[in-house]
C-alpha positions as CSV (number, residue, x, y, z in Angstrom):
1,X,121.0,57.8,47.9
2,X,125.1,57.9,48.3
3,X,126.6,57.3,51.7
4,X,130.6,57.9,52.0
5,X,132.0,55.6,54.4
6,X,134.6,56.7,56.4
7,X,137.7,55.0,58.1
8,X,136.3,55.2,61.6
9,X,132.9,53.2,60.5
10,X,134.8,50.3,58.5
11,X,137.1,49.9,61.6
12,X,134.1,49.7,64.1
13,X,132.3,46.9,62.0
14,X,135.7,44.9,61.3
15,X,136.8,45.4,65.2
16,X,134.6,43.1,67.8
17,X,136.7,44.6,70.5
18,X,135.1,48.2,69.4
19,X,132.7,49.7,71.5
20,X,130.5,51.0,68.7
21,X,130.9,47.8,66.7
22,X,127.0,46.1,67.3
23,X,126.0,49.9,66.1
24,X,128.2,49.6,63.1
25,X,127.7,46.1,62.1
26,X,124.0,46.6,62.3
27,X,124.3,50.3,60.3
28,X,126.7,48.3,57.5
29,X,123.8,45.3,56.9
30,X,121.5,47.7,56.7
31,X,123.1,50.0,54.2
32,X,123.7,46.8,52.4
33,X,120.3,45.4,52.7
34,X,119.0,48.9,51.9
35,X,121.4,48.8,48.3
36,X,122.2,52.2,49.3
37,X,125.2,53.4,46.7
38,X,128.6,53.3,49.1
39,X,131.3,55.3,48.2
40,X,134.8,55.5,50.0
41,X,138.3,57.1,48.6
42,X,141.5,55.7,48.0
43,X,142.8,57.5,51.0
44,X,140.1,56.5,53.1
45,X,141.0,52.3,51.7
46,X,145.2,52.6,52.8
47,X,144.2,54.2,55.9
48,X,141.7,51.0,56.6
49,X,143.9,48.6,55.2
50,X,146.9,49.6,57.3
51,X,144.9,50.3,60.7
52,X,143.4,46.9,60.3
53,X,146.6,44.9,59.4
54,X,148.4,46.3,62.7
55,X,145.3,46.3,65.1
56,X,143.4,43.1,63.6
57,X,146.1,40.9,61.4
58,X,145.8,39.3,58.2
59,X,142.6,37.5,58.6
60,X,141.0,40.9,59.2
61,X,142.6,42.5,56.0
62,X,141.3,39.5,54.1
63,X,137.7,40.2,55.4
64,X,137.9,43.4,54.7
65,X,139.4,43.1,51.0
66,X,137.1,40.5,50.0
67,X,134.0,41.5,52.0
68,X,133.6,45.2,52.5
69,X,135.8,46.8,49.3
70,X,133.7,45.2,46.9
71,X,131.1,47.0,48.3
72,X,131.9,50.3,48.0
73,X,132.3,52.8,45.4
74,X,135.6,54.0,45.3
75,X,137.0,57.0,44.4
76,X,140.4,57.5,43.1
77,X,141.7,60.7,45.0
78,X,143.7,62.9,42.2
79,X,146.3,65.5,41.9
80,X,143.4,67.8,42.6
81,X,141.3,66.7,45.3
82,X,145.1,65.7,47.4
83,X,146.0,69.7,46.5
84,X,142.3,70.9,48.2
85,X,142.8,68.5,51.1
86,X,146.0,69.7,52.1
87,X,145.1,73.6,51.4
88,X,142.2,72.6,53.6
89,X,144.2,70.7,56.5
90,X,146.9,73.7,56.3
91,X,144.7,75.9,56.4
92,X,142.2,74.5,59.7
93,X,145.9,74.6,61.5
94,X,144.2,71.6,63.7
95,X,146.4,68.7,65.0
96,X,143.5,66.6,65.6
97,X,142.1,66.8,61.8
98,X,143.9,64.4,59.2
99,X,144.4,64.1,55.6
100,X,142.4,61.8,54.7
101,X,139.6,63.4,56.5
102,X,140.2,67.0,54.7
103,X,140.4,64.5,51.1
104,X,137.1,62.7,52.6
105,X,135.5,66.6,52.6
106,X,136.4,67.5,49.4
107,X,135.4,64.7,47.8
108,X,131.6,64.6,49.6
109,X,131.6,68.2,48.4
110,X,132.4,67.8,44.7
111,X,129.7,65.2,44.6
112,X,127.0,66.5,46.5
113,X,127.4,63.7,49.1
114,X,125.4,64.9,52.7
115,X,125.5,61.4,54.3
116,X,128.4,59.7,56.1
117,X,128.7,56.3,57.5
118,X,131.2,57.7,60.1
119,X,132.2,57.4,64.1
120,X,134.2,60.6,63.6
121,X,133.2,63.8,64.9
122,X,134.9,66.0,62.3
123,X,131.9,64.9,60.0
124,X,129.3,66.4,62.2
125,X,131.5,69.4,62.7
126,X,131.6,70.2,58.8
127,X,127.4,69.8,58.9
128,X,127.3,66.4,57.0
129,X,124.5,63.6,58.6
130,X,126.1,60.4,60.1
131,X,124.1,57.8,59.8
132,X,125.8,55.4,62.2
């Protein structure tokens, strides 16, 4: 079964300092040890990589480049998923919701995707399962 893995979750098992990161490190070797199929976005892989290089540093970025990216599935977001993500974000008129999250949606949508490996609320708000 296909997990998306969202920003939130990569930062809390890169981040010690987190307070959900013994949850999250145990969730990610278990979704690993589990050979569940993880797929991310591009958007959801800039917004990691630049979180982590100003919170964490280099040493974190390589981690997560060579460690976690080659885990996941990624998906390429397109002229058409960005288009639905920002009709989407417009359209919600909500400060607190981003981009990346509306792309993150649309994407879980158009592939029948119900799970999320996630520390965001917005998931749960739009009826997918975390499984954090």
């Amino acid at each position: 079964m296909s997990v998306f893995v969202d920003t939130s979750a990569l930062l809390a098992v890169l981040d010690t300092d987190e307070a959900a990161h013994p949850r999250a490190r145990a969730a990610w070797e278990r979704l690993l040890r589990e050979d569940e199929d993880l797929v991310s976005s591009s958007y959801v892989l800039v917004e990691t990589w630049s979180l982590v290089q100003a919170r964490l540093g280099m040493e974190a970025v390589r981690r997560l480049a060579e460690d976690v990216v080659p885990a996941l599935r990624m998906c390429w977001v397109d002229e058409r998923v960005h288009a639905a993500a920002a009709g989407a974000l417009l359209a919600a008129r909500r400060r607190g919701l981003g981009l990346v999250d509306c792309a993150s949606f649309a994407l879980m949508e158009e592939m029948g995707l119900r799970r999320a490996f996630a520390y965001d609320r917005h998931f749960r708000e739009r009826g997918f399962e975390l499984v954090a």
